[in-house]
C-alpha positions as CSV (number, residue, x, y, z in Angstrom):
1,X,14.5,-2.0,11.2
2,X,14.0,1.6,10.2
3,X,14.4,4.8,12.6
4,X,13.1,7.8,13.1
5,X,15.0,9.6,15.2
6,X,12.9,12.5,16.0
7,X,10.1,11.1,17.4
8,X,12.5,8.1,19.0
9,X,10.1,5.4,17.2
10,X,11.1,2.1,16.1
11,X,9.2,0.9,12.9
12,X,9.4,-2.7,11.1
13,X,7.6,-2.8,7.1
14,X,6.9,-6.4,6.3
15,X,5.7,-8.1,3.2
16,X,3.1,-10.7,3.5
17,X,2.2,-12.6,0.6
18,X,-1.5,-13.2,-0.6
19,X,-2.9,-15.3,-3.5
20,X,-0.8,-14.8,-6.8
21,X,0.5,-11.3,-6.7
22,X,-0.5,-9.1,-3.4
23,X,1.7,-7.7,-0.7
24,X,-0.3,-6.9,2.2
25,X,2.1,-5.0,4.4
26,X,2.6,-4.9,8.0
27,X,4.2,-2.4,10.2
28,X,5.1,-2.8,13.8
29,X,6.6,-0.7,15.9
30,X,8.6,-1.3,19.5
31,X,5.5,-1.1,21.3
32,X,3.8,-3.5,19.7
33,X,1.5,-1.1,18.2
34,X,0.6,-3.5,14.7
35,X,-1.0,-1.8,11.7
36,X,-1.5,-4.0,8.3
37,X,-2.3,-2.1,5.0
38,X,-5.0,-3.9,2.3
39,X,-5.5,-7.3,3.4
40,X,-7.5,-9.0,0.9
41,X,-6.8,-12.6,3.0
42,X,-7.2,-12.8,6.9
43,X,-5.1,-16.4,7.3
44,X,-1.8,-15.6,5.9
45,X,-1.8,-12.3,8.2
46,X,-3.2,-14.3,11.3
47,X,-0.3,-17.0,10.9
48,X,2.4,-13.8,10.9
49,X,0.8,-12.0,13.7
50,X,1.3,-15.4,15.9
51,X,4.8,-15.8,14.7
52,X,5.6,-12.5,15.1
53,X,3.8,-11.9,18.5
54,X,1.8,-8.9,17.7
55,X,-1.2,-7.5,18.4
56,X,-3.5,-6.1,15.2
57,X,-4.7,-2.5,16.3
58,X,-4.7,-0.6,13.1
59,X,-6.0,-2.1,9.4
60,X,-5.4,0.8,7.0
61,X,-7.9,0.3,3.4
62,X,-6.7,2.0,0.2
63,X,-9.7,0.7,-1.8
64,X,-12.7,-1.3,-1.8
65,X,-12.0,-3.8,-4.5
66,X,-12.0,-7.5,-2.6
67,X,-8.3,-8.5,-2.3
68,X,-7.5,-5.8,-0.5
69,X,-10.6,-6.0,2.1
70,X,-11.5,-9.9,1.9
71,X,-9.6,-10.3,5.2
72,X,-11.1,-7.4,7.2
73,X,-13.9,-8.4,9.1
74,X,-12.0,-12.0,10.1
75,X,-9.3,-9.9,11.3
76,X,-11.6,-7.2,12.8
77,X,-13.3,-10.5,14.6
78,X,-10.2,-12.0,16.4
79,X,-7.9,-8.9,16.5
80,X,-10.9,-5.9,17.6
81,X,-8.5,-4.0,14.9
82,X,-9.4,-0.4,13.9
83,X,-10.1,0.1,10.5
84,X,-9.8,3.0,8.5
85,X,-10.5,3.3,4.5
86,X,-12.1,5.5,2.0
87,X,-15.7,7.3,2.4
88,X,-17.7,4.7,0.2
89,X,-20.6,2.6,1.1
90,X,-19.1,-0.6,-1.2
91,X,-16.2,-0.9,1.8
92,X,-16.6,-2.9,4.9
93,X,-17.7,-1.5,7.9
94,X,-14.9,1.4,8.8
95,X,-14.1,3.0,12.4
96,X,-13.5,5.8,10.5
97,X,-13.7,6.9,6.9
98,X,-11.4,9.4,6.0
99,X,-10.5,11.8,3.5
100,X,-8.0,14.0,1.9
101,X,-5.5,15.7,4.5
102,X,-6.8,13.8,7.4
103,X,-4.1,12.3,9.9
104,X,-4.6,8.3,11.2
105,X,-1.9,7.4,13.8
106,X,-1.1,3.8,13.2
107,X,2.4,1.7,14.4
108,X,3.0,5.1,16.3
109,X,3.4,6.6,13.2
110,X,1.2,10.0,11.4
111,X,-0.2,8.8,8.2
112,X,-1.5,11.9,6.1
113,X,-4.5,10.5,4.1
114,X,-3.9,11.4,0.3
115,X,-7.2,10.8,-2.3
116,X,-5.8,9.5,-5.3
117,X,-8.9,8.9,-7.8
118,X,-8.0,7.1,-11.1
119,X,-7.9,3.2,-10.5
120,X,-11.4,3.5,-8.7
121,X,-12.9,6.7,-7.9
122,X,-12.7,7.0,-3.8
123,X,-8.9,5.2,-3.8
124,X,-7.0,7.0,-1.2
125,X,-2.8,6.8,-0.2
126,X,-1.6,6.9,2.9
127,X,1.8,9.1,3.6
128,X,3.9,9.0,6.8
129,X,6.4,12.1,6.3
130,X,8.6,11.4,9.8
131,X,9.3,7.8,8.2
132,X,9.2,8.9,4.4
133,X,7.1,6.1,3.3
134,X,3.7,5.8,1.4
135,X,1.2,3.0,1.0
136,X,-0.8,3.6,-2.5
137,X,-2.5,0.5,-2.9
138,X,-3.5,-0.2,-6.7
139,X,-2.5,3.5,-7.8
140,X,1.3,3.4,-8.5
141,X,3.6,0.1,-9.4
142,X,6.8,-0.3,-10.0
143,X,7.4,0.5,-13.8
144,X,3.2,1.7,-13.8
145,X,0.3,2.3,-12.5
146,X,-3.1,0.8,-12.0
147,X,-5.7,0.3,-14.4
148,X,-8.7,2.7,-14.7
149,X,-12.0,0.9,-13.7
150,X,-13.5,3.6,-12.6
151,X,-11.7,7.0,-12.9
152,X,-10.6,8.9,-16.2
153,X,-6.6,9.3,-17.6
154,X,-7.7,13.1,-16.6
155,X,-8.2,11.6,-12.8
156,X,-4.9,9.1,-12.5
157,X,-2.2,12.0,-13.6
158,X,-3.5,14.1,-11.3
159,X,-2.9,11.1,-8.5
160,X,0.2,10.8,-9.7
161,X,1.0,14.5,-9.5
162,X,0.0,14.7,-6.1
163,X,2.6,11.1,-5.5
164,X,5.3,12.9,-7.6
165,X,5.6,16.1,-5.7
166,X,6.5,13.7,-2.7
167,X,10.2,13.7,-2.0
168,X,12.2,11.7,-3.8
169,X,13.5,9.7,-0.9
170,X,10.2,8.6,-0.2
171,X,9.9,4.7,0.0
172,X,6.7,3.3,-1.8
173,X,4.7,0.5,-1.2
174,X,2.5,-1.2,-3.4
175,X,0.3,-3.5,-3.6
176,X,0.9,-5.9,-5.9
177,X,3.9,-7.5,-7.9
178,X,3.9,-6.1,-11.5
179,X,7.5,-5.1,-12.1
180,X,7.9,-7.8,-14.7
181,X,4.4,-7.8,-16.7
182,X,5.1,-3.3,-16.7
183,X,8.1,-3.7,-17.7
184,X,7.0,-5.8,-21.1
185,X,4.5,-3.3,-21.6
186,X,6.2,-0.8,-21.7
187,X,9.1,-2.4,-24.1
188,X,6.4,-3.0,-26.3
189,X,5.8,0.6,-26.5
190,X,9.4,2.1,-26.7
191,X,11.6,-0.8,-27.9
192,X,14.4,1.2,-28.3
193,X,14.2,2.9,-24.9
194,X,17.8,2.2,-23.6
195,X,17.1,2.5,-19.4
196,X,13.9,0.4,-19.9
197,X,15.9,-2.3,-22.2
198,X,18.6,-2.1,-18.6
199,X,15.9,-1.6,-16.0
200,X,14.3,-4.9,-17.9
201,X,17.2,-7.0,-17.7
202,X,17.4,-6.2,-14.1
203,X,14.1,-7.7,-13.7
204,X,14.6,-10.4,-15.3
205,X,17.7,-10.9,-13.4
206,X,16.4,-10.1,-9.9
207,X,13.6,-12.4,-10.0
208,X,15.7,-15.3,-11.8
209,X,17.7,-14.9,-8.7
């Protein structure tokens, strides 16, 4: 369990799996305040929120493509869940959309709404500075980042600018499980690039394991 100290809030970041490759991540705090972040399927987070005892308030949306909102108006349905996403008429009905700078409280923590076009062209992030963690849906992997359906290479560095000039200590979670495949890629582009050849192997290993 993480802790942040200055605001005395207790704060638990859970993967759930969906279909082949998707995290959709929950967060709960001690007061049973329960946010979940993208989630493309409503029956694998209604089966944890029953083993886990918690209530839904808070569904955060990075993006509008379908497995990261299949699950929303199920959840919305049985939980009466809050949801907050992107200004864009091609996402399901929102409490709130939001844009760049705005604040949305969720699991009693401050999330600072970050747009981050490139991947599609309203994808937003969502940054918590008091727990140093950020939710960027399809935007940034490990090893990569996502794929330009709709936005230009002009768009996506500029997203990842604004992710970079984060802190360093930040903890980032994405949205799906790419390590391995970006890491090939990217061999097949610098072969001879030493810490990818190591950072490869540790892959390899970590998911052998």
């Amino acid at each position: 369990m993480y802790n942040d100290n200055s605001k005395q809030t207790d704060y638990q970041i859970t993967a759930i799996r969906a279909f082949s490759d998707n995290y959709i991540w929950a967060i709960k705090s001690a007061n049973n305040n329960c946010c979940v972040v993208d989630p493309g399927d409503a029956e694998p987070v209604l089966k944890w929120l029953k083993q886990e005892n918690q209530q839904l308030k808070t569904i955060l949306l990075t993006h509008q493509h379908q497995d990261h909102i299949g699950g929303v108006a199920e959840l919305v349905e049985s939980t009466g869940a809050q949801v907050y996403g992107p200004a864009d008429s091609r996402m399901p009905a929102t409490s709130r959309a939001v844009i760049e700078n705005d604040v949305v409280q969720a699991a009693d923590l401050d999330f600072k709404v970050i747009e981050v076009p490139g991947h599609t062209s309203t994808h937003i992030a969502y940054y918590a500075a008091s727990a140093d963690v950020l939710f960027c849906g399809d935007t940034l992997f490990s090893m990569g980042c996502g794929r330009l359906f709709e936005g230009s290479p002009k768009q996506m560095l500029a997203s990842l600018d604004k992710l970079a000039a984060l802190p360093d200590s930040t903890k980032v979670y994405c949205t799906h499980e790419y390590t391995l495949a970006n890491a090939n890629f990217a061999l097949a582009v610098e072969p001879d690039n030493q810490h990818l050849q190591e950072r490869h192997a540790e892959v390899v290993n970590l998911r052998n394991n």
